[in-house]
Structure formats: structure tokens, C-alpha cells
C-alpha positions, 0 to 999 in steps of 0.5 A: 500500500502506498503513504497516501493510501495509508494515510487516508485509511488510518484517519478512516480507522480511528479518530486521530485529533493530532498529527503528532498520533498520526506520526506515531501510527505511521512509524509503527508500520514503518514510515518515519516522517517529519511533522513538515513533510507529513503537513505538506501531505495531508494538505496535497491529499486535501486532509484537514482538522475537522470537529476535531480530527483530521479527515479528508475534505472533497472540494466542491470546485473552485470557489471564488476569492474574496478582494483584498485591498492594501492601504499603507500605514506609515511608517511601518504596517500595511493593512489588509482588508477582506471580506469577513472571516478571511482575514487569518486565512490571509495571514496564514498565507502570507506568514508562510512565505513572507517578502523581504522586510515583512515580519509579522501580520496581526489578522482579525476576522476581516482585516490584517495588519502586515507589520513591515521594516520601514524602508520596505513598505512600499517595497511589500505593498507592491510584492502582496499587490502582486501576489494577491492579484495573481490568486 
């Protein structure tokens, strides 16, 4: 059998709240990953904590983006808003792969703050314009 299909069956099997249990149960029948590789593969195999455990979540297709708009903050925070319930999703995201000089965002439930190195922050602003454009 392969990872994925192991994988998949163990969430079936028993109820795993945490990926540290998964880890366990995988390395006791012989597949030793680490926490970031096994996080890389639950997310390609569209597992995701749900009630509480992770299961495997069917996407119901493409869905639609909210807008993001960009407003500076001088001299050092950018401040994102989007529609409500977004906004940690957004900081998640821009958290895990962040521009030069962006070093740390503070999200809510329609805004984020992007707290920036001063001498960046048009440099940031114009790199998130970008990346959220291209979404």
C-alpha cells in the first residue's frame, strides 16, 4: 500500500485529533516522517482538522476569492482588508512565505495588519499587490 493510501485509511480507522498520533501510527508500520513533510501531505491529499480530527475534505470546485485591498500605514504596517472571516486565512498565507522586510501580520476576522521594516513598505505593498492579484 502506498503513504497516501495509508494515510487516508488510518484517519478512516480511528479518530486521530493530532498529527503528532498520526506520526506515531505511521512509524509503527514503518514510515518515519517529519511533522513538515507529513503537513505538506495531508494538505496535497486535501486532509484537514475537522470537529476535531483530521479527515479528508472533497472540494466542491473552485470557489471564488474574496478582494483584498492594501492601504499603507506609515511608517511601518500595511493593512489588509477582506471580506469577513478571511482575514487569518490571509495571514496564514502570507506568514508562510513572507517578502523581504515583512515580519509579522496581526489578522482579525476581516482585516490584517502586515507589520513591515520601514524602508520596505512600499517595497511589500507592491510584492502582496502582486501576489494577491495573481490568486
Amino acid at each position: 500500500m502506498d503513504l497516501d493510501a495509508l494515510i487516508l485509511r488510518l484517519l478512516d480507522d480511528a479518530p486521530i485529533i493530532d498529527q503528532g498520533d498520526l506520526q506515531v501510527r505511521l512509524k509503527a508500520v514503518g514510515h518515519e516522517l517529519t511533522q513538515s513533510t507529513l503537513s505538506r501531505r495531508l494538505k496535497r491529499l486535501g486532509v484537514q482538522k475537522v470537529q476535531g480530527r483530521y479527515r479528508r475534505v472533497e472540494s466542491g470546485g473552485q470557489q471564488a476569492l474574496p478582494e483584498v485591498s492594501i492601504t499603507e500605514a506609515p511608517p511601518n504596517l500595511l493593512v489588509l482588508r477582506t471580506a469577513p472571516g478571511f482575514a487569518q486565512a490571509l495571514g496564514l498565507s502570507l506568514d508562510s512565505d513572507p517578502a523581504p522586510g515583512q515580519m509579522g501580520t496581526l489578522a482579525g476576522d476581516d482585516t490584517v495588519f502586515v507589520a513591515v521594516l520601514p524602508e520596505r513598505l512600499a517595497e511589500v505593498k507592491a510584492h502582496l499587490a502582486r501576489v494577491l492579484a495573481a490568486r
